[in-house]
Residue frames relative to the residue before (quaternion, step in Angstrom):
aa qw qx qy qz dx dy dz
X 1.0000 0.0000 0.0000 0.0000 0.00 0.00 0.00
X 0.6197 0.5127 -0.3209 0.5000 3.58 1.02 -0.94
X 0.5282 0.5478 -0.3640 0.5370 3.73 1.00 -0.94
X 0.8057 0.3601 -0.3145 0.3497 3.24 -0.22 -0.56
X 0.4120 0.6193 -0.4117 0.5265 3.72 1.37 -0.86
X 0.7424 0.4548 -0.3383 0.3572 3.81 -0.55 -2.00
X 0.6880 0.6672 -0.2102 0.1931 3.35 0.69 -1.57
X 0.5898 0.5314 -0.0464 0.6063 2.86 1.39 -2.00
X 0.8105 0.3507 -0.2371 0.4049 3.84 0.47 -0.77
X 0.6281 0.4283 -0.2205 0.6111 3.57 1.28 -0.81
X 0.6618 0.4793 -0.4785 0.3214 3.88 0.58 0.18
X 0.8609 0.2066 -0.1350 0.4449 3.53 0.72 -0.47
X 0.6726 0.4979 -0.2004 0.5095 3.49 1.82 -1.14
X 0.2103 0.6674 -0.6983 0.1508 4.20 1.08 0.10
X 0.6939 0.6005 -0.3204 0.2349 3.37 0.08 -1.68
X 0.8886 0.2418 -0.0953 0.3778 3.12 0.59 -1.60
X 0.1718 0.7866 -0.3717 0.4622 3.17 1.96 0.69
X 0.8759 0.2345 -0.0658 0.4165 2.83 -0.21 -1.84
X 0.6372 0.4084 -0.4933 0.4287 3.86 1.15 -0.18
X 0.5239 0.6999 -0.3880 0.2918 3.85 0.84 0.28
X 0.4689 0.6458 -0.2389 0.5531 2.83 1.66 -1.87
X 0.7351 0.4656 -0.2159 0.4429 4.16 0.65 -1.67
X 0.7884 0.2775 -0.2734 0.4761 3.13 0.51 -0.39
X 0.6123 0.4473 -0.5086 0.4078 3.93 0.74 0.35
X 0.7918 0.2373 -0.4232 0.3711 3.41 1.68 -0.07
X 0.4273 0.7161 -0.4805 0.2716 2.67 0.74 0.64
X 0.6621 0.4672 -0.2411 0.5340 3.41 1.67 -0.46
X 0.6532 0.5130 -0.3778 0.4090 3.50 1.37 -0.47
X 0.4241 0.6173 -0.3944 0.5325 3.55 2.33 0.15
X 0.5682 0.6835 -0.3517 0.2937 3.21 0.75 -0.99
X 0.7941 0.3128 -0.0553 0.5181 3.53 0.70 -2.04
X 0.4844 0.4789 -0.5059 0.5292 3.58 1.27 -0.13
X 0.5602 0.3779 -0.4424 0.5896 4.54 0.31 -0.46
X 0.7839 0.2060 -0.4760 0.3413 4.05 -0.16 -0.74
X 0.6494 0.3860 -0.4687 0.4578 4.01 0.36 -0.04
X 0.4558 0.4745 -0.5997 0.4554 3.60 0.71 0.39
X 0.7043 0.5541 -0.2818 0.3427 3.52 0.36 -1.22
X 0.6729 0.4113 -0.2731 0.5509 3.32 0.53 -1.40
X 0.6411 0.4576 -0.4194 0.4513 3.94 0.22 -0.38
X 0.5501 0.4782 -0.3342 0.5975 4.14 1.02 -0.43
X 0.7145 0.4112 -0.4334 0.3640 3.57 0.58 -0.72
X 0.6973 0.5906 -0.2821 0.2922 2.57 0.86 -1.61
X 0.6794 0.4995 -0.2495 0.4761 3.67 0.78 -1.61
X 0.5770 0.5610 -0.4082 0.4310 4.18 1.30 0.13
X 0.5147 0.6196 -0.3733 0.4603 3.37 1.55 -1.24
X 0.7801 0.4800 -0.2544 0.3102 3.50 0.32 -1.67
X 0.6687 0.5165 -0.3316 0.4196 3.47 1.26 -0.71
X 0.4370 0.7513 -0.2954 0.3967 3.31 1.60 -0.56
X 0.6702 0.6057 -0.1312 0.4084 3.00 0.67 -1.95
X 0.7853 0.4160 -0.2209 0.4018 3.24 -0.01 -1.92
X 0.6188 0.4332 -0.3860 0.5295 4.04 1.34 -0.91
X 0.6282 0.4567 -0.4594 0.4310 3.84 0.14 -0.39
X 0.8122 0.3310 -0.3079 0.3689 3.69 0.39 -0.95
X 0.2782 0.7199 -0.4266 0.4715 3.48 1.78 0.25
X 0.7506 0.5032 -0.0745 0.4218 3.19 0.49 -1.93
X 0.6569 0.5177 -0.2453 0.4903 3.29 1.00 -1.41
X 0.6660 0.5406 -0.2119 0.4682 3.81 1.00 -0.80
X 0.7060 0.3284 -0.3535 0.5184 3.44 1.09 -0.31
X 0.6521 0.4808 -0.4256 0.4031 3.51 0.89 -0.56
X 0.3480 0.6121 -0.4043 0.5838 3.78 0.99 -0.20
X 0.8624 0.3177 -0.1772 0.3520 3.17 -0.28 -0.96
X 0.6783 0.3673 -0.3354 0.5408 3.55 1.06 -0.43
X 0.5234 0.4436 -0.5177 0.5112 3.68 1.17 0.18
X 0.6278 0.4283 -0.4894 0.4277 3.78 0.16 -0.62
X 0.4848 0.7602 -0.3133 0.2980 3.75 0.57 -0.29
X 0.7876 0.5283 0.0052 0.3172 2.30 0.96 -1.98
């Protein structure tokens, strides 16, 4: 039964095999780079944040002072 599978698949489809096999990884490269990215953004936003509301806390505070 397996003999007959390989056969049937390796006799005409090698070609379009292997450019499938390329192109699923290539795309499963693809979204592995955009959740790299979005995880750099994301982990920039947060550093952002926490320094503004640093900042945002002291100015507050030198207005209550005032």
């Amino acid at each position: 039964m397996f003999k007959h599978y390989w056969e049937s698949m390796m006799e005409s489809t090698a070609p379009f095999m292997l450019a499938w096999e390329a192109y699923v990884l290539f795309m499963l490269c693809f979204f592995i780079s955009i959740v790299i990215r979005l995880n750099r953004i994301e982990n920039k936003i947060i550093k952002l944040v926490e320094e503004y509301s640093d900042l945002l806390d002291y100015i507050y505070e030198e207005e209550e002072r005032k």
